[in-house]
C-alpha positions in Angstrom: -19.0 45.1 -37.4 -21.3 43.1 -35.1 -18.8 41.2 -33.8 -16.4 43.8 -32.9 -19.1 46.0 -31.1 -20.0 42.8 -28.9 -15.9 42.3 -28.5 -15.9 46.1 -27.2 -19.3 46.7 -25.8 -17.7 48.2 -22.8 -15.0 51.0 -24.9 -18.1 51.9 -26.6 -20.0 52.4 -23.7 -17.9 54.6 -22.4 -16.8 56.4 -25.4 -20.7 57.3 -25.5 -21.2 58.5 -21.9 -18.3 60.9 -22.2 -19.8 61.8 -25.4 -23.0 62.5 -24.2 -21.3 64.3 -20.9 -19.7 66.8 -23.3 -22.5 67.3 -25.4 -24.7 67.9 -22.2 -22.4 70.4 -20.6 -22.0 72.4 -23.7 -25.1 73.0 -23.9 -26.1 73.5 -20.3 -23.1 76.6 -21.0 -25.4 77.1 -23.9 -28.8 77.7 -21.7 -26.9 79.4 -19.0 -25.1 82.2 -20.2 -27.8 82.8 -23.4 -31.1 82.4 -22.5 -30.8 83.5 -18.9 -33.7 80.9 -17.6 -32.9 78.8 -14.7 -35.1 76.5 -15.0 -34.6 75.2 -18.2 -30.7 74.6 -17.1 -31.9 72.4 -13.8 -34.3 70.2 -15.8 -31.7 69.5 -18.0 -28.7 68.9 -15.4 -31.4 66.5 -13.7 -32.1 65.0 -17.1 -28.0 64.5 -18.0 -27.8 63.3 -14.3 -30.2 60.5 -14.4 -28.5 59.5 -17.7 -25.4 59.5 -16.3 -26.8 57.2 -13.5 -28.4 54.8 -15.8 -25.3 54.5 -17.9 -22.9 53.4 -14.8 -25.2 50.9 -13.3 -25.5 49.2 -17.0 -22.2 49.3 -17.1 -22.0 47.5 -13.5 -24.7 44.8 -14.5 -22.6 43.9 -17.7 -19.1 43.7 -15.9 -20.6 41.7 -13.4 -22.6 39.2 -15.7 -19.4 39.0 -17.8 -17.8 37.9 -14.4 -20.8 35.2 -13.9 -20.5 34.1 -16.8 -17.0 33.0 -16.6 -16.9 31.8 -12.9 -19.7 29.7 -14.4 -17.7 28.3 -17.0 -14.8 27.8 -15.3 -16.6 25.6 -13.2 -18.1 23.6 -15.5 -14.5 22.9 -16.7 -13.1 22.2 -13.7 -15.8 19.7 -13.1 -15.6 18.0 -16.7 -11.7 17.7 -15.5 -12.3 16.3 -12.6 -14.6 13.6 -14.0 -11.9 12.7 -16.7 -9.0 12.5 -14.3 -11.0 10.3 -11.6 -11.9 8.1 -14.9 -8.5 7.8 -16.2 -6.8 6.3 -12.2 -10.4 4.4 -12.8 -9.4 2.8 -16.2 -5.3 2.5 -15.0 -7.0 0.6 -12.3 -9.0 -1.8 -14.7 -6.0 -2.3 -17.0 -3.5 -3.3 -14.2 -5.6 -5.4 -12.0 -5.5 -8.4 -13.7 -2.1 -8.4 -14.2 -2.2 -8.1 -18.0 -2.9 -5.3 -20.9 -5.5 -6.8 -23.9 -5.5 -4.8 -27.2 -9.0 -3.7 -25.4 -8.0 -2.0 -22.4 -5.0 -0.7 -24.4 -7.3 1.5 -26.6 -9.8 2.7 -23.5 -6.4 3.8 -22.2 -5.5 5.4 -24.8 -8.7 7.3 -25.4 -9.0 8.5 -21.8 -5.3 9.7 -21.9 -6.2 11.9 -25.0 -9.2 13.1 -23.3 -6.7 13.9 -20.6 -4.5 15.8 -23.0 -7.9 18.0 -24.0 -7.1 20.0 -21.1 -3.6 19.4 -19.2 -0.3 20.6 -20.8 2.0 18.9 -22.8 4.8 18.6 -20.5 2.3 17.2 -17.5 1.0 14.4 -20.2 4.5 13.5 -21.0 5.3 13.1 -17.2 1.6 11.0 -16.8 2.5 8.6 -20.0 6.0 8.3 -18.3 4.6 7.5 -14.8 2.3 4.8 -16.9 4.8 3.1 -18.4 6.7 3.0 -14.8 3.7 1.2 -13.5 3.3 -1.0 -16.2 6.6 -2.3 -16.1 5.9 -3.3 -12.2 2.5 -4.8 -12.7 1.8 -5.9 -16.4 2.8 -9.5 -17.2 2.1 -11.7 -20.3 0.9 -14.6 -18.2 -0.8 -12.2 -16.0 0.7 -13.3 -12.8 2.6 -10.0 -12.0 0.5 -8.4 -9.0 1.0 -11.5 -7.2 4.7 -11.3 -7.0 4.6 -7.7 -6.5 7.4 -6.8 -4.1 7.8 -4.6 -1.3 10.2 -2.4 -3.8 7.7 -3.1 -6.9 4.7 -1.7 -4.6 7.0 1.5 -3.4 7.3 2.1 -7.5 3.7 2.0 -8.0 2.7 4.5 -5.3 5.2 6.9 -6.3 4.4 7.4 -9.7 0.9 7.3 -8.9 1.2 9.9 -6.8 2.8 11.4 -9.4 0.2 11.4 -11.8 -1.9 12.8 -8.7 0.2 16.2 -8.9 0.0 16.4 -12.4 -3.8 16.0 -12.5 -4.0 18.3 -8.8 -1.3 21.3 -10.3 -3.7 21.4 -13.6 -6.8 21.9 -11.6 -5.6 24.1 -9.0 -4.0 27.6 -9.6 -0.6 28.3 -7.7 -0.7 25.1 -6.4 2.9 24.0 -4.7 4.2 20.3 -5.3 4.2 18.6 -2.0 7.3 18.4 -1.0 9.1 15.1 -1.2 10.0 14.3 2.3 6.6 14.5 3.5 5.4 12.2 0.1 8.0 9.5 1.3 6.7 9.8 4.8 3.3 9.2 3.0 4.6 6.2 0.6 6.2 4.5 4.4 3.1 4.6 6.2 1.0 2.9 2.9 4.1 0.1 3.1 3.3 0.1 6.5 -0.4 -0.1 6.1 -0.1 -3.0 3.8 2.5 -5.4 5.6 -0.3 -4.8 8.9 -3.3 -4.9 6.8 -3.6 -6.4 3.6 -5.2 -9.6 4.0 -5.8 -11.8 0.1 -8.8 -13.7 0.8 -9.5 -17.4 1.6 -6.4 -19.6 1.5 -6.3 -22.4 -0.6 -9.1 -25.2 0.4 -9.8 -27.7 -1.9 -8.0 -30.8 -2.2 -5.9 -32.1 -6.0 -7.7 -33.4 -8.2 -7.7 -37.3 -9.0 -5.5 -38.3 -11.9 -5.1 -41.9 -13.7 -3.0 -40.9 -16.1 -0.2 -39.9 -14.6 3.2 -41.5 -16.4 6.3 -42.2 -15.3 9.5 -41.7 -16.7 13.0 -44.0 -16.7 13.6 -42.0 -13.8 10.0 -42.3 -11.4 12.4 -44.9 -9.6 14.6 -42.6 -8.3 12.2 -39.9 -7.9 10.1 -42.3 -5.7 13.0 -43.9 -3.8 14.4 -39.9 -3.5 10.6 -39.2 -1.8 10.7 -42.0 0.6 13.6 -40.6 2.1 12.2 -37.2 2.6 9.0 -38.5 4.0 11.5 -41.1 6.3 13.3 -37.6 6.9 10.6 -35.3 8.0 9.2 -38.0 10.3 11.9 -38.7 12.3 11.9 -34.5 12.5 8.8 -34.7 14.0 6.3 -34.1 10.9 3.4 -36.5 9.8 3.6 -36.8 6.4 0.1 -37.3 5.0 1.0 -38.1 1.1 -1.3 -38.2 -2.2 1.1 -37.0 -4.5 0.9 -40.0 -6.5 -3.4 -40.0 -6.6 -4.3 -36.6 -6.3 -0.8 -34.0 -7.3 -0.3 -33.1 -3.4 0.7 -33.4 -0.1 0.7 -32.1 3.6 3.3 -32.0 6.7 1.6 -31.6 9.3 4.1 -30.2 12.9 3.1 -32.8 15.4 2.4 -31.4 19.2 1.5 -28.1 17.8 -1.4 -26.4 18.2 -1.1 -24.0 15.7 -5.2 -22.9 16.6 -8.7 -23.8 15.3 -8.4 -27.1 16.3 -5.2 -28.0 13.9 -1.4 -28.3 13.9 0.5 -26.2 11.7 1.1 -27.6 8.5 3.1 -26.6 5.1 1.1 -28.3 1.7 1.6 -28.3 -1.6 -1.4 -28.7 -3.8 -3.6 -27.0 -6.9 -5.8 -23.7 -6.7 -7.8 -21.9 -9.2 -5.5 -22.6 -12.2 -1.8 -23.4 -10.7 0.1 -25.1 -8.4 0.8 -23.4 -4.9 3.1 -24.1 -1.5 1.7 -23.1 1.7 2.2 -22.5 5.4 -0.3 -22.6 8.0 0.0 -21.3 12.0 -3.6 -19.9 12.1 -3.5 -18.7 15.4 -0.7 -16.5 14.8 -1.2 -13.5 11.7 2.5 -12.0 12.3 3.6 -15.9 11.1 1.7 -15.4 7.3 2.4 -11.4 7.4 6.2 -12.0 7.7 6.3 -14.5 5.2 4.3 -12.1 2.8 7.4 -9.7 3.3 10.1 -11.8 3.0 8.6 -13.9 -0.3 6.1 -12.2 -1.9 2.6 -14.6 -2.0 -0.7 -14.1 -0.1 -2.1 -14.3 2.7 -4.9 -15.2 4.9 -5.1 -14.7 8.9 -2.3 -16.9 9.7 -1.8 -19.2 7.0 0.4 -17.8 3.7 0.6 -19.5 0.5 1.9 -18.6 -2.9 2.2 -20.4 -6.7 4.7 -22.1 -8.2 7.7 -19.6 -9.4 7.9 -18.6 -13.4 9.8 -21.7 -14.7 6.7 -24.3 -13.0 3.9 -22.0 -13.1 2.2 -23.5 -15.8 2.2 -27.3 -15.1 -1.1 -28.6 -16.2 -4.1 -29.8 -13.6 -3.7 -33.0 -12.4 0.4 -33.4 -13.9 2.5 -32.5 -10.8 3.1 -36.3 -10.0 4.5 -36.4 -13.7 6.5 -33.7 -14.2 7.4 -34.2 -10.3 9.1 -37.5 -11.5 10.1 -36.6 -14.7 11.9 -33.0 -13.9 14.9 -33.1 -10.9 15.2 -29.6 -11.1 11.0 -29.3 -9.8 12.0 -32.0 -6.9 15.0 -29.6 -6.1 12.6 -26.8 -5.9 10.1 -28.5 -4.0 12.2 -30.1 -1.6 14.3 -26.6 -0.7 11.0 -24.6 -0.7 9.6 -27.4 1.8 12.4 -27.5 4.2 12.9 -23.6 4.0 8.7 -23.4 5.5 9.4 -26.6 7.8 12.4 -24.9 9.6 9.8 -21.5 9.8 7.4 -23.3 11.3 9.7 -24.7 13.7 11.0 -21.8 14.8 7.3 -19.8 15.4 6.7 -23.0 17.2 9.2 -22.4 19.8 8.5 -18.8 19.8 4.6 -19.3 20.5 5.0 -21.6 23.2 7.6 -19.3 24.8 5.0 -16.5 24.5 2.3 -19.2 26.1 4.2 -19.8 28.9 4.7 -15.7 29.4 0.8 -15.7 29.2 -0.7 -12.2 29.0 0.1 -9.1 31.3 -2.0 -6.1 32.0 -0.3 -3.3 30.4 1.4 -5.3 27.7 1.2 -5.7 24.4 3.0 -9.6 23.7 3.3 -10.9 20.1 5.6 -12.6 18.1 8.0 -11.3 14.8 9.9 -12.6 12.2 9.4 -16.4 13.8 12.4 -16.1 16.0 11.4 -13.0 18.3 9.1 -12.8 21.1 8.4 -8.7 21.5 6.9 -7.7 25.1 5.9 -3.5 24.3 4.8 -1.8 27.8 2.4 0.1 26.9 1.1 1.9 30.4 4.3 4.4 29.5 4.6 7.1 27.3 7.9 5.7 26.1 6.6 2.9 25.6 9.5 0.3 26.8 9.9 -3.3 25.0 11.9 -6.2 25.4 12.7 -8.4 22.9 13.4 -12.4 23.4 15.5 -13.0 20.7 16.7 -16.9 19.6 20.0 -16.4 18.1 21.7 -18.9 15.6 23.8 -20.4 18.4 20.6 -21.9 20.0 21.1 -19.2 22.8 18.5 -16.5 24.0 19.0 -13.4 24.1 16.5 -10.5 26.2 17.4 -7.0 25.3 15.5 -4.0 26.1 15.0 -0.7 23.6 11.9 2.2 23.7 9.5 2.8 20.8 9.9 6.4 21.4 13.8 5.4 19.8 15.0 7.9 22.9 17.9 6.9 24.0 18.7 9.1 27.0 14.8 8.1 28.6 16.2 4.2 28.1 19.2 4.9 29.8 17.5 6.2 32.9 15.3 3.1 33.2 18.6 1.0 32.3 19.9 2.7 36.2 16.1 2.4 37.6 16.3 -1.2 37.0 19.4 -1.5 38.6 21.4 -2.4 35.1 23.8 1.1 35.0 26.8 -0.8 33.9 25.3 -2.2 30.8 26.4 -0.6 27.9 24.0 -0.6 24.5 24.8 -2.2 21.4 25.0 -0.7 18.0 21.4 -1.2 17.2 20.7 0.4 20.3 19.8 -2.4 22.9 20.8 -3.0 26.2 21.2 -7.2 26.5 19.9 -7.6 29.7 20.4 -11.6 29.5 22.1 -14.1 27.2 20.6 -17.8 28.2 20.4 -21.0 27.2 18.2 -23.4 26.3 17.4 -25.2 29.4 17.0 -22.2 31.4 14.1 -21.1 32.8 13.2 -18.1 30.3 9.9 -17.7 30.9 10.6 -16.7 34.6 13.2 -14.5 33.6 11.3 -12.4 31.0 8.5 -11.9 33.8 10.8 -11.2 36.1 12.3 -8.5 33.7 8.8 -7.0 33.2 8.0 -7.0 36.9 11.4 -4.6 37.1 10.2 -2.5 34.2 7.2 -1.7 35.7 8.6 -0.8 38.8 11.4 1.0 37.4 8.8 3.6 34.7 7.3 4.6 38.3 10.4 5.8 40.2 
């Protein structure tokens, strides 16, 4: 009975005051039509009134510390959910760092998700364990070596479903909240792709030298595989590498481009030698961070300033410290890799060689922002005009050089009045949108000509 006068408090309430208010005015009747007496009728009506009053503002005080009560608990809910949803990315974090997923951090998991379920609804769990398990398949390996080879595709998977674990979490705290809408959240996932290729930098490249070994033993074949080795160091020399080799002593070896200086006081180089657990290959032109950011994006790895360097693939990630000299002479198919993954970061360097010195003997311009991509590009961006005008010196294949112009602004009909302001109307552009403004070769004097193509562009953005 208790209960369902607390449940009601507020029918009752009024039940009473009308009550009262009917009681009260049948007998004010009473007093005024029998006894005559006016006062006895305005005490009263006073009396009733003041009742009245005092039964309204009760009523007020309960309704609003009924709605206290509940904007105070609806608060203290919202902020229990937000502590368990910031835990839960907090643990998904933990469990995914390392690249694997021990019986350990598969139970915390699965605690925090049930926690989760406390309070979200079925359907927006279902789409969090499925976003989960998308993750997972990107970044969990067994040997716990998958966020190293995460690609540029793997990384797009990862943001997407975490941001869709985001709106899951953000509709369930939020009332009438809209999903963003997915344009503007692929825009979003872009500019984090973006933000990595510029940005992410891995730490310290590899330092230390391979360690000594005295046991190393040869097979029936370590004849071949030495003879084969000579005549790749004989090869690379001639190519204009030094070869400095302790392959045989300490599992390793660095090619080192002679004439180039790559910046702090060293040529570039490409190695091969042993880092906290594993076997790596690594490229080195220090001075320049578009060399080891380009080579992040095309093969996966790390990077640090301008020197990139990743571990073995899958099938030799696990040769044992101080065994590559072994297995180097026992296994063809490891030479085959070694030598092809070699050459491939020789012929890189090579090319953002030529590229530097081509960008040395441009030299800096005020105005212009000059730096090199993909190994085979020089890009010269004016920046002194709102469309922001570029050229690009391009080494093509055919051992020609091609200068081509475009905007930033990707406006087509602004770059075709500075085509006619540089005196070039009858050029035509290409399918990508460039205007060629030159096609040289080799022996001519590029340098001069990009200068003299940036002298034009500056004139021709003030007309």
């Amino acid at each position: 009975m208790k209960q369902v006068l607390t449940d009601h408090k507020n029918s009752v309430i009024i039940a009473s005051t009308i009550a009262l208010i009917v009681i009260a005015c049948a007998f004010a009747v009473y007093l005024r039509l029998y006894t005559g007496k006016e006062l006895w009728y305005e005490m009263f009506a006073a009396i009733i009134g003041v009742i009245i009053t005092a039964i309204i503002t009760m009523m007020l005080l309960i309704g609003q510390t009924d709605s206290d009560e509940k904007r105070e608990k609806k608060g203290k809910v919202f902020e229990e959910k937000l502590r368990i949803y910031q835990e839960y990315l907090s643990t998904l974090y933990d469990v995914i760092k390392d690249g694997k997923n021990t019986n350990e951090e598969k139970l915390k998991l699965a605690f925090k998700t049930s926690s989760v379920a406390m309070h979200c609804a079925p359907e927006r769990v279902e789409k969090i364990s499925e976003s989960v398990k998308e993750i997972f398949k990107r970044t969990i390996k067994e040997d716990g070596n998958a966020l190293e080879k995460l690609s540029e595709e793997d990384l797009k998977v990862v943001l997407k479903n975490l941001f869709d674990i985001m709106e899951a979490f953000k509709a369930d705290l939020y009332e009438n909240y809209k999903r963003h809408e997915t344009l503007k959240w692929n825009k979003t996932l872009l500019n984090f792709l973006d933000a990595f290729k510029l940005e992410q930098n891995d730490g310290d490249a590899p330092q230390q030298m391979p360690v000594d070994t005295k046991d190393n033993i040869k097979t029936n074949d370590a004849k071949t595989a030495d003879e084969d080795w000579e005549e790749k160091k004989k090869d690379w020399t001639l190519r204009g590498w030094t070869v400095n080799d302790y392959l045989a002593s300490k599992n390793g070896f660095m090619l080192t481009l002679t004439g180039s200086g790559a910046g702090n006081n060293q040529p570039a180089f490409v190695d091969v030698g042993w880092y906290d657990g594993h076997y790596y290959i690594q490229a080195s032109y220090e001075r320049d961070p578009n060399f080891a950011k380009a080579l992040k994006w095309e093969y996966g790895g790390r990077r640090s300033h301008g020197t990139w360097w990743k571990y073995f693939d899958d099938e030799f990630y696990n040769i044992p410290e101080g065994q590559l000299y072994t297995y180097f002479c026992d296994n063809k198919k490891l030479r085959e890799y070694l030598y092809e993954k070699i050459v491939n970061l020789m012929d890189i360097v090579e090319r953002e060689n030529h590229i530097i010195k081509l960008k040395d003997n441009v030299g800096t311009r005020e105005g212009w922002d000059i730096f090199t991509w993909y190994w085979d590009t020089l890009a010269c961006t004016y920046e002194n005009n709102a469309d922001r005008p570029f050229i690009d010196v391009t080494r093509e294949k055919t051992g020609n050089v091609k200068i081509k112009l475009a905007n930033r602004t990707e406006q087509p009909e602004l770059l075709k009045e500075l085509i006619q302001k540089i005196g070039c109307g009858n050029l035509k552009p290409e399918k990508d949108g460039y205007y060629v403004l030159n096609e040289l070769d080799e022996n001519d004097k590029i340098p001069s000509k990009v200068k003299e193509w940036m002298n034009k562009i500056e004139e021709g953005t003030k007309k």
